[in-house]
C-alpha positions as CSV (number, residue, x, y, z in Angstrom):
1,X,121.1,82.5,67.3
2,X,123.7,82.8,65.0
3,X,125.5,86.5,65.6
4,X,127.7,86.5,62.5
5,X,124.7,86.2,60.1
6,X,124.0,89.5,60.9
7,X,126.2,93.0,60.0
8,X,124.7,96.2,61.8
9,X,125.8,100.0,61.8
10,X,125.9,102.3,64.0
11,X,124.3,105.3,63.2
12,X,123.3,106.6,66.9
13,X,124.9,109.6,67.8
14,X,125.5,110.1,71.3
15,X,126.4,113.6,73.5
16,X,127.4,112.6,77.1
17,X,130.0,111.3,79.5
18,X,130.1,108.4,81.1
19,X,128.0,107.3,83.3
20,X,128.1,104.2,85.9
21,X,125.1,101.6,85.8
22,X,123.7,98.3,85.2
23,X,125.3,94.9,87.3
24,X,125.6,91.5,85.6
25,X,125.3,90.7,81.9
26,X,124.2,87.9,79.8
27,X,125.1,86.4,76.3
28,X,122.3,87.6,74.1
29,X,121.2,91.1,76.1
30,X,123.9,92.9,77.7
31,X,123.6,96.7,79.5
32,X,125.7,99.5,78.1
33,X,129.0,99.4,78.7
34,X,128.9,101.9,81.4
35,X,132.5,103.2,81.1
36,X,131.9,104.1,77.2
37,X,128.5,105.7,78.0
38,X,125.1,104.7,76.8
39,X,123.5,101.2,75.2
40,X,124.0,102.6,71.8
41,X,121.4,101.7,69.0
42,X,122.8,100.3,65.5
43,X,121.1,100.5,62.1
44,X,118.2,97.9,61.9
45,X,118.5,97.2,57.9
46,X,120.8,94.2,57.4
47,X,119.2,90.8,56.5
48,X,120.5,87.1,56.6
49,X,121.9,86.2,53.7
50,X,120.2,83.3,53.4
51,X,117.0,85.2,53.1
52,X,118.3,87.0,50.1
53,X,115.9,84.9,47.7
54,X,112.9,83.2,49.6
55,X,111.6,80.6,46.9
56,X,108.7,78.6,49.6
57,X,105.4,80.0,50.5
58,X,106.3,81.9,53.6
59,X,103.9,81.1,56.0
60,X,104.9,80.6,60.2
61,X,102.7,78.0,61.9
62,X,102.9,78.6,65.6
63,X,100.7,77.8,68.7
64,X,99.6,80.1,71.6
65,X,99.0,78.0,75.0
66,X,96.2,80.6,75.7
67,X,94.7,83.2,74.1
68,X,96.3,87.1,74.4
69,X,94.7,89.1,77.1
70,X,95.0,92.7,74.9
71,X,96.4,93.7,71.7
72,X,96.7,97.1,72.8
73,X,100.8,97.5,74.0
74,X,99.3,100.1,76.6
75,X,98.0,97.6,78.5
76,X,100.0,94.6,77.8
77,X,101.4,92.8,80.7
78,X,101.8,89.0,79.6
79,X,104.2,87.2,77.3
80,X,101.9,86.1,75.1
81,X,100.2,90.0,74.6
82,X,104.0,90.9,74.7
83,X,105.1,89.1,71.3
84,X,101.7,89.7,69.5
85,X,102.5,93.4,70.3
86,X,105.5,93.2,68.9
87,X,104.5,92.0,65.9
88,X,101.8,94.7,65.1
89,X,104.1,97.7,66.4
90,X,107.2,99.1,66.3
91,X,108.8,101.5,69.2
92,X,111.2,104.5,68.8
93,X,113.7,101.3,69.2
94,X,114.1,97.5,68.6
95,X,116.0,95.1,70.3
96,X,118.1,93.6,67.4
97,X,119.2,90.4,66.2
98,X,122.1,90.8,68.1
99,X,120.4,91.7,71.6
100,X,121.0,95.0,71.5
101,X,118.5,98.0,70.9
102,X,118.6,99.7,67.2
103,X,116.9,101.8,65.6
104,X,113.3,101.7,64.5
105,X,110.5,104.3,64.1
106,X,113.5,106.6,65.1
107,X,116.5,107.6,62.6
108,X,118.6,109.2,64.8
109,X,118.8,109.9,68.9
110,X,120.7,112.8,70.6
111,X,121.3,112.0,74.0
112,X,122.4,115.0,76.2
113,X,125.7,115.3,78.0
114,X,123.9,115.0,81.8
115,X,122.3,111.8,80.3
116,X,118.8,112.6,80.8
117,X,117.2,114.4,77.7
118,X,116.7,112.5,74.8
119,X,115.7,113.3,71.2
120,X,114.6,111.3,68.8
121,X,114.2,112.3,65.5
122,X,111.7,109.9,63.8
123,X,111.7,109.0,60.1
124,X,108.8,108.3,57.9
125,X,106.7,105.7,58.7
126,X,103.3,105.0,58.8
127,X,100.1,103.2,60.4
128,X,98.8,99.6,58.9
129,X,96.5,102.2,57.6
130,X,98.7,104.2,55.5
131,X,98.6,107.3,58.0
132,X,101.9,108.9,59.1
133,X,103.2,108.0,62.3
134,X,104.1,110.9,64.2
135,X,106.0,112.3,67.6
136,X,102.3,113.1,68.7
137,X,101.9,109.4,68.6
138,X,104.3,108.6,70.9
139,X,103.4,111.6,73.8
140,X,99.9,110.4,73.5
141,X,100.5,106.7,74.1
142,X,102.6,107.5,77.4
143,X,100.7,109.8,78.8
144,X,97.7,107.5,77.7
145,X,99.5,104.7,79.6
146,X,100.3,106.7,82.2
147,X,96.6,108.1,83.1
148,X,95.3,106.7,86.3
149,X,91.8,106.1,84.1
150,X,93.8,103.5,81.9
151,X,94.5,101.3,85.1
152,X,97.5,100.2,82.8
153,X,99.5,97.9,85.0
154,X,102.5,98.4,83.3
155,X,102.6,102.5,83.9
156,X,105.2,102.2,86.8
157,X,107.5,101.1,83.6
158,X,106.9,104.7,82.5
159,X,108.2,106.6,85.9
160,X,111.9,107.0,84.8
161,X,110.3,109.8,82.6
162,X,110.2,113.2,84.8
163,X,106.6,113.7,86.4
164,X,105.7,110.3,85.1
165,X,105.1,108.6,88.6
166,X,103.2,111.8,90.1
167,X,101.0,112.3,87.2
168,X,100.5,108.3,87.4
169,X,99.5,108.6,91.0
170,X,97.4,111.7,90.6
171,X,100.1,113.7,92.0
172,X,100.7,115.7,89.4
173,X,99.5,116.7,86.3
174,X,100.2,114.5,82.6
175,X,101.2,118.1,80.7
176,X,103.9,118.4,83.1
177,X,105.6,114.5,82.3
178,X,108.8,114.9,80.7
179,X,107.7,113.9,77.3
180,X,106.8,116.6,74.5
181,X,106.3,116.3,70.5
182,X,108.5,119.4,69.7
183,X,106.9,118.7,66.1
184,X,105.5,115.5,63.5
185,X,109.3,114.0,63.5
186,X,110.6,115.1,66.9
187,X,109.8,113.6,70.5
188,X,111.7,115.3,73.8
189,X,111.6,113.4,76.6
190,X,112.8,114.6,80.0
191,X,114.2,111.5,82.1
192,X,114.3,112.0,86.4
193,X,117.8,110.2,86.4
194,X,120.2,108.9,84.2
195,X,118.7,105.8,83.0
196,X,121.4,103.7,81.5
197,X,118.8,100.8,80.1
198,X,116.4,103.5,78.5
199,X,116.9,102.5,75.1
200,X,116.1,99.1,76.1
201,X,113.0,100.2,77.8
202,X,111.9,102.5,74.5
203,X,111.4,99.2,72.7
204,X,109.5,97.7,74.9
205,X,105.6,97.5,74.9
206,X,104.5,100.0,77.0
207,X,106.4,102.6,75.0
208,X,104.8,101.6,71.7
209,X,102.8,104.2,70.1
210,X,99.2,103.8,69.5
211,X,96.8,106.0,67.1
212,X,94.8,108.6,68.8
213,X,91.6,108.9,66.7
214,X,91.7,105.1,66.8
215,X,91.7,104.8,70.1
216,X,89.0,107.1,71.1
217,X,87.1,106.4,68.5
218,X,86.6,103.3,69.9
219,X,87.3,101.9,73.2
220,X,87.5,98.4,72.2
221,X,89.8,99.2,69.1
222,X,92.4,96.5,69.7
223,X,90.1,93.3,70.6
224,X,89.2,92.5,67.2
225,X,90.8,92.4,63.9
226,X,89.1,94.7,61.7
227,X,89.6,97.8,64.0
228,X,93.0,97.2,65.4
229,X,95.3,99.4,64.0
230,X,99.2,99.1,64.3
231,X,103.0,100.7,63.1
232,X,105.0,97.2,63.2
233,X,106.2,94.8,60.5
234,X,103.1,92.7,60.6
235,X,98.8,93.8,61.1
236,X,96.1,91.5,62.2
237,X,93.8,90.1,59.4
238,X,91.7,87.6,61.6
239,X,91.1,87.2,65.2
240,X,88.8,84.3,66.0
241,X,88.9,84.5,69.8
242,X,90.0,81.6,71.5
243,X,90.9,79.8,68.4
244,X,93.3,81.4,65.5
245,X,94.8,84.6,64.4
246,X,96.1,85.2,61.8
247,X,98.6,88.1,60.9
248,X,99.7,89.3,57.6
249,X,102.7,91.2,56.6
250,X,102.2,95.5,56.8
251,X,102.8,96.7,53.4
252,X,102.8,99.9,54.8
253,X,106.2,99.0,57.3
254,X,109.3,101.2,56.9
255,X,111.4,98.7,57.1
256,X,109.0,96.3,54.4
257,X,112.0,94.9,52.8
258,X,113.7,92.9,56.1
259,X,110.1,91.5,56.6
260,X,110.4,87.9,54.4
261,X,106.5,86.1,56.0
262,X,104.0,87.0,54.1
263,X,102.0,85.5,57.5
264,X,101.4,84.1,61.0
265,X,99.1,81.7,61.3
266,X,98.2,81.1,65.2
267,X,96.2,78.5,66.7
268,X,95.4,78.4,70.3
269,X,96.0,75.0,71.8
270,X,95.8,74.8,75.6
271,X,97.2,71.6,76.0
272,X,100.7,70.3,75.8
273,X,100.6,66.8,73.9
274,X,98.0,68.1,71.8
275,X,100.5,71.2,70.4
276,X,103.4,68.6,70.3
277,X,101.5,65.8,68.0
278,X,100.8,69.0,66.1
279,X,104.1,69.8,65.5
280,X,104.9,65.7,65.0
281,X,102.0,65.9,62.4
282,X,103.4,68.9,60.2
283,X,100.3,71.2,61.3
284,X,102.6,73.9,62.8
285,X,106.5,74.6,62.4
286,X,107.0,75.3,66.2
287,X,106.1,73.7,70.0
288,X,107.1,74.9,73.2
289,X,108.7,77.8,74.8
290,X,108.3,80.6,74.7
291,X,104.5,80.9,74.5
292,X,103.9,77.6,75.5
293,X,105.0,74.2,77.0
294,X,106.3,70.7,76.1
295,X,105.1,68.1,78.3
296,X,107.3,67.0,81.1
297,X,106.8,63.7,80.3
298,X,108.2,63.9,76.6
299,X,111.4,65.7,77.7
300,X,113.6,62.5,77.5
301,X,112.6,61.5,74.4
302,X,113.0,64.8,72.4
303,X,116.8,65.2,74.3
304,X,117.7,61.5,73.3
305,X,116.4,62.5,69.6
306,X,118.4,65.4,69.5
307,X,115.6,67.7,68.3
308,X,114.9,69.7,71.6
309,X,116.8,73.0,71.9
310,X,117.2,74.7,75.3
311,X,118.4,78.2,75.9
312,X,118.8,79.7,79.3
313,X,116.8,83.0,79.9
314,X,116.4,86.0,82.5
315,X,113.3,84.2,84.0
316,X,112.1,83.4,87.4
317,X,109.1,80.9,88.1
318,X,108.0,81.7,91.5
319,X,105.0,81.4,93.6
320,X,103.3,84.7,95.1
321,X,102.0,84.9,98.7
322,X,99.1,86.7,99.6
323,X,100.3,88.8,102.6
324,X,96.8,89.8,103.0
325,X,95.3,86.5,104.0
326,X,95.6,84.5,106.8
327,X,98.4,82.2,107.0
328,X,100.3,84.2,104.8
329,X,100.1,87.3,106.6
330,X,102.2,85.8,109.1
331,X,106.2,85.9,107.5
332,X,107.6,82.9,109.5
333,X,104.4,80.4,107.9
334,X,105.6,82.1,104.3
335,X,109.3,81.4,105.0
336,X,108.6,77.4,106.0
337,X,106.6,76.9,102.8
338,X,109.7,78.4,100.7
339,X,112.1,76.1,102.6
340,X,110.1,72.8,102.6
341,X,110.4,72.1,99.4
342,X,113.1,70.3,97.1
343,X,113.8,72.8,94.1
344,X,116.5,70.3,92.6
345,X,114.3,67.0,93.2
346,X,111.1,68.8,91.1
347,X,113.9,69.8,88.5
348,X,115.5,66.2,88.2
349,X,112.1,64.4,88.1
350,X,109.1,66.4,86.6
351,X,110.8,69.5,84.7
352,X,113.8,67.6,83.2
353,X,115.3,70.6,80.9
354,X,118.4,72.1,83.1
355,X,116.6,74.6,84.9
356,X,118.5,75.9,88.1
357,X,117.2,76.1,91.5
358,X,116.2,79.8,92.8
359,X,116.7,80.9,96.0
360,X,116.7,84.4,94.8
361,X,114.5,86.1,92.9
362,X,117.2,88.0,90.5
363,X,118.0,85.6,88.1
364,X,121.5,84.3,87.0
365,X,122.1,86.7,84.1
366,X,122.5,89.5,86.6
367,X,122.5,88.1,89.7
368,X,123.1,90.3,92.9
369,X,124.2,87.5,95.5
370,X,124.7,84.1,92.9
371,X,124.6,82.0,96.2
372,X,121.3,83.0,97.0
373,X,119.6,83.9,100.3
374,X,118.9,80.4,101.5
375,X,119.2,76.8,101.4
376,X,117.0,74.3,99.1
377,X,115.1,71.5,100.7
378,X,115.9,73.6,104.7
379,X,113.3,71.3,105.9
380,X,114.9,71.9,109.3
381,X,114.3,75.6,109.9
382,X,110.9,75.2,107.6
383,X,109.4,72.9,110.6
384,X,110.7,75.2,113.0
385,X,109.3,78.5,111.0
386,X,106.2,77.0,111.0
387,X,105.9,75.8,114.7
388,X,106.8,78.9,115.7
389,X,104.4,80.7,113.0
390,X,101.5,78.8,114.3
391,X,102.1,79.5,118.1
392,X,102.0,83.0,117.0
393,X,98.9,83.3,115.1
394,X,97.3,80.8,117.7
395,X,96.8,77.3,115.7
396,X,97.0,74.5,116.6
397,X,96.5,72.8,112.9
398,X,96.9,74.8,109.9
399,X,93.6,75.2,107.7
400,X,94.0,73.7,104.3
401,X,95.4,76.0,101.6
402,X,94.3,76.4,98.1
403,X,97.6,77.0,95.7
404,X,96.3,78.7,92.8
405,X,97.9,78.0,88.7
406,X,96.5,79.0,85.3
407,X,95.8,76.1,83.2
408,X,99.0,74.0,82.0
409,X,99.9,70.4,82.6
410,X,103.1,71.5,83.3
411,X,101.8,73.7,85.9
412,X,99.6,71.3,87.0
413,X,102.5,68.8,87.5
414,X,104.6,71.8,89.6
415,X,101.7,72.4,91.5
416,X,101.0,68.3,92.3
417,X,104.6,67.7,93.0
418,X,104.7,70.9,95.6
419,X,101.5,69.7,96.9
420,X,102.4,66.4,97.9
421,X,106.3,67.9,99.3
422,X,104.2,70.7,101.5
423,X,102.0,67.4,102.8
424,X,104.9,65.1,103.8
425,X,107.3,67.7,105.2
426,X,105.0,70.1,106.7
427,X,101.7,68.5,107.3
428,X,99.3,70.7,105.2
429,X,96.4,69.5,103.3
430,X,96.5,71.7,99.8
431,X,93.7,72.1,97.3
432,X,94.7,73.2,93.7
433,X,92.4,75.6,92.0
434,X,93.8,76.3,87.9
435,X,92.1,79.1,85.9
436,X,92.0,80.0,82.1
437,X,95.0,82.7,81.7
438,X,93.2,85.6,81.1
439,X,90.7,84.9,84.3
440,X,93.7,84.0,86.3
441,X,95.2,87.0,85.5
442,X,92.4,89.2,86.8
443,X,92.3,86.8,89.9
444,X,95.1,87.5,91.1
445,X,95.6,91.2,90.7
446,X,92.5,90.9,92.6
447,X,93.9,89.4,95.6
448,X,91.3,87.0,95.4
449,X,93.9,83.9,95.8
450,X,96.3,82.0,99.1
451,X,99.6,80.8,96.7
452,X,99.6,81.8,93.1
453,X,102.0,80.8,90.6
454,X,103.6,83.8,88.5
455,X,106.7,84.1,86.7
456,X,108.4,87.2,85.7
457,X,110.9,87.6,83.0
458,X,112.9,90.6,82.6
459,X,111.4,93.4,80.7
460,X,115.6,95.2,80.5
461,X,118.8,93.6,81.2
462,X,119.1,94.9,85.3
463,X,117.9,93.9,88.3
464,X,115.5,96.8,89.4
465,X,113.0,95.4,86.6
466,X,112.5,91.8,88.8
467,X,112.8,94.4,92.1
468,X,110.8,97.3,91.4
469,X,107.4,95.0,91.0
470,X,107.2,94.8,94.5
471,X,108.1,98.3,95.6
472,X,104.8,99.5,96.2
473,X,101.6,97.6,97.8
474,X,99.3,98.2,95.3
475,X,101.7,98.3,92.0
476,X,100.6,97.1,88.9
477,X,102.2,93.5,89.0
478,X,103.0,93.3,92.8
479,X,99.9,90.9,93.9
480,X,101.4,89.6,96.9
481,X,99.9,93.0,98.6
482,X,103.2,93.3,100.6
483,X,105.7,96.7,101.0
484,X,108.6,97.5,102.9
485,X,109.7,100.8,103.6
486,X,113.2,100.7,104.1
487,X,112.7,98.1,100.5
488,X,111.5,101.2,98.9
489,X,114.0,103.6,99.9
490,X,116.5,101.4,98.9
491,X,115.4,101.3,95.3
492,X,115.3,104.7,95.5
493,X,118.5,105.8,96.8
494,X,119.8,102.9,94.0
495,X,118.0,105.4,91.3
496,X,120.4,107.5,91.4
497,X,123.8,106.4,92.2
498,X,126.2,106.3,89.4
499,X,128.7,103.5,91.0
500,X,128.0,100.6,89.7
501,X,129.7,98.4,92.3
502,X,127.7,100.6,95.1
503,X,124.6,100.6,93.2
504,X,124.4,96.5,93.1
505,X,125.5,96.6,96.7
506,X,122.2,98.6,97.2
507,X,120.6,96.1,95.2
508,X,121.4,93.2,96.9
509,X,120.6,94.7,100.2
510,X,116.6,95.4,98.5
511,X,117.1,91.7,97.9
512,X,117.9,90.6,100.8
513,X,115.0,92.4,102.5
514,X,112.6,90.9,100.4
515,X,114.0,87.3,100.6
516,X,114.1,87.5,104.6
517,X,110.3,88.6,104.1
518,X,109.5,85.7,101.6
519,X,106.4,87.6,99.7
520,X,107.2,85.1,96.6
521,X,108.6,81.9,97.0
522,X,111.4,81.6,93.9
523,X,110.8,78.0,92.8
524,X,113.3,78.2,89.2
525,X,115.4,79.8,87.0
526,X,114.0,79.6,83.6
527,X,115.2,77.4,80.6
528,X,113.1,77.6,77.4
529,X,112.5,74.4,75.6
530,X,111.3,73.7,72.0
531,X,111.2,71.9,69.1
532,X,110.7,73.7,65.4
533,X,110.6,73.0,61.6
534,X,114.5,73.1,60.6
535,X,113.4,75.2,57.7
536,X,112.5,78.0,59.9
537,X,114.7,80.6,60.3
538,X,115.5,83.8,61.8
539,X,113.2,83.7,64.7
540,X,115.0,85.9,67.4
541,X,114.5,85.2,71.3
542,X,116.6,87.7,73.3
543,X,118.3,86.7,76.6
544,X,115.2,87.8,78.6
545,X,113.1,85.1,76.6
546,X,110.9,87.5,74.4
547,X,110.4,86.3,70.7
548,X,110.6,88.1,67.4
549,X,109.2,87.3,64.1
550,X,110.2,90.1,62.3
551,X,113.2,88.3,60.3
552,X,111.7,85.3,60.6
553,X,111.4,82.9,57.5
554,X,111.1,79.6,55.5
555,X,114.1,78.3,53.8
């Protein structure tokens, strides 16, 4: 996006030394500084100037591949969820339009000089409802997400809050988690360590507020339209499942005058070519990443036209192993499967939009070791791996293997193209097996799966957020079933150490571990590709690949 369309303030003020922290950095999302302190939020108010006078109906047509799981931020854990969520809320903080976390539903953040109480002092905004939004909110929608009764799989994003991980694990009690409404406009909150990124994380999903009396009211409060309830710039008017919805802008939003759609109009088209003749018909202003896909096979044609746009983000497509299930139980049969295939050949020929080879699962923008942990297309030590894999577990032939996707033809096209390289190289029959998102979802939190294909993009600019998923064996988003002691103790030690240089060393050793134990195979980095309406504008995608519409609109 365009940086110098936008002008923000600084209004944050800030009581602290300075504190060591994140590694790496990228364009659009960068840590705090660590030598000047903490991220430090700017005023959210300014505008693009182009927006000034919108004089064309402003209505967004965009697609959903698949329908969102939740829209309840508590329990949010996919992309699609994600951006809906942050649509209908706002938390104590925004990432801005320049990548960077500002204001929102709070005015002003004191941040003590050990770095780990903060308070927020919130100004006046309200509910889609017209009710106030309050500190009360916020203490209630952790400790909400936070109760082992919830089953949010997201809580572990919580534990950086004292008491948060014991009261998560029945350990300890939610009253005692470092979070407290000191009255309606101020929220305490008591942090275990310095947490240089926590201002990134309080505008993330999980830290959302929701409405008490809403929600137990009525356990199914956010599934439909006419009892979801929200704080963000836009509410839900319509939610035909499976086919539209339809959002509307929040007259009731504190920050109503930066908000130029009037509406989002969604439809929810699973399959590529369809959503692109869509777009080449004029029925929606948008195809593609990052809540969808282009097809493969078009990719030349839009890069010869000139109309595709690419952006690198913090993404990693990989495939998770089930260490729980024979052959995959076994690491030197998960190890040949990650070396026997071609990463570059299944970029060149079927994804076709610049993505980079992984053989980490840390992306680029904050790499720990950029050369990565081993070589593409090792078919060499893959056949060995697996000889000596199968003598020890006793086989003489490897049953045939079901690789698991959600249904996409471009995951379809990954999961053929890895099929056939796993059946020349290493001599395995594979069976695919796709799902709809949702079901796949549950599937594999379930363990009910051989290979799955996942992604992760990064929730905060650092490299505990793509390590910490796999810390513990039954964690929210870990799936693979796998856990490593001395993996663990790493990321703790890393939790607290101020030096930054030390603290990625610690890192990379974490990621080392878990790339010599190979319970994910990292197949990409992730470029987003799409193709929109040149009269939209404004629509913000952050380095980490999440979307905003909040300044979107229609010249």
């Amino acid at each position: 996006m365009r940086k110098s369309t936008f002008v923000l303030l600084s209004s944050l003020t800030i009581m602290g030394s300075a504190l060591g922290g994140c590694a790496g950095g990228q364009e659009a999302s960068k840590p705090a500084d660590q030598t000047q302190g903490q991220t430090q939020p700017q005023s959210n108010s300014s505008q693009p100037a182009e927006a000034s006078k919108p004089v064309v109906e402003q209505v967004l047509r965009f697609n959903l591949h698949s329908e969102p799981p939740t829209g309840d931020p508590g329990i949010a854990e996919d992309t699609t969820s994600a951006a809906v969520a942050k649509a209908l809320f706002d938390g104590l903080t925004r990432i801005g339009p320049e990548g960077k976390p500002v204001e929102a539903v709070a005015e002003k953040i004191d941040v003590s000089s050990d770095l780990k109480t903060y308070t927020f002092i919130l100004r006046e905004s309200k509910w889609s409802n017209g009710e106030l939004v309050t500190a009360h909110d916020f203490e209630y929608a952790w400790k909400r997400a936070l109760d082992p009764k919830t089953a949010s799989n997201y809580a572990y994003q919580l534990y950086y809050i004292k008491g948060a991980e014991k009261a998560n694990k029945g350990e300890g009690k939610l009253e005692d988690v470092g979070v407290k409404a000191l009255d309606d406009k101020t929220l305490q909150v008591e942090l275990e360590n310095p947490t240089p990124f926590f201002l990134e994380l309080t505008a993330f999903q999980t830290y959302f507020p929701v409405n008490k009396k809403v929600v137990e009211a009525n356990p199914n409060w956010a599934a439909e339209a006419n009892t979801h309830l929200g704080n963000g710039p836009f509410k839900m008017e319509e939610w035909e499942h499976k086919n539209k919805l339809v959002l509307i802008k929040n007259e009731h939003y504190w920050d109503l005058d930066n908000v130029k759609l009037d509406k989002i109009n969604f439809s929810m088209v699973e399959d590529e070519n369809t959503e692109l003749s869509m777009f080449e018909n004029g029925e929606i202003d948008w195809a593609g990443s990052p809540l969808s896909s282009l097809p493969t096979d078009a990719m030349p044609a839009l890069k010869e036209s000139g109309t595709l746009q690419v952006k690198p983000v913090g993404a990693t497509y990989w495939y998770k192993f089930n260490t729980e299930k024979p052959p995959f139980n076994h690491v030197k049969i998960r190890k040949a499967f990650a070396y026997a295939i071609n990463r570059q050949s299944l970029i060149d020929n079927v994804l076709q939009a610049n993505q980079q080879p992984a053989m980490s699962a840390v992306p680029p923008t904050m790499a720990l070791n950029p050369d990565g942990y081993f070589k593409d297309n090792d078919l060499e030590t893959a056949k060995k791996l697996m000889s000596e894999g199968m003598t020890e577990l006793g086989l003489t032939t490897l049953p045939p293997i079901t690789l698991s996707y959600n249904t996409s033809e471009s995951h379809k096209k990954i999961a053929e193209a890895i099929q056939d390289q796993w059946r020349k190289n290493l001599g395995v029959e594979v069976k695919l097996e796709n799902q709809e998102w949702k079901v796949y979802l549950e599937t594999m939190h379930e363990g009910n799966y051989q290979v799955g294909r996942l992604g992760w993009s990064g929730d905060f600019n650092d490299p505990i957020n793509f390590l910490e998923l796999f810390k513990e064996k039954n964690g929210g988003n870990n799936d693979t079933r796998w856990e490593n002691p001395k993996f663990k103790e790493l990321l703790n030690q890393s939790a607290t150490e101020g030096d930054p240089e030390k603290r990625k060393a610690i890192l990379r050793e974490a990621e080392q571990i878990m790339m010599d134990e190979m319970p994910i195979m990292p197949i990409y980095f992730y470029t987003h590709t799409w193709v929109k309406n040149e009269k939209v504008k404004g629509v913000f995608q952050d380095g980490l690949g999440a979307i905003d519409w909040k300044w979107t609109y229609i010249e």
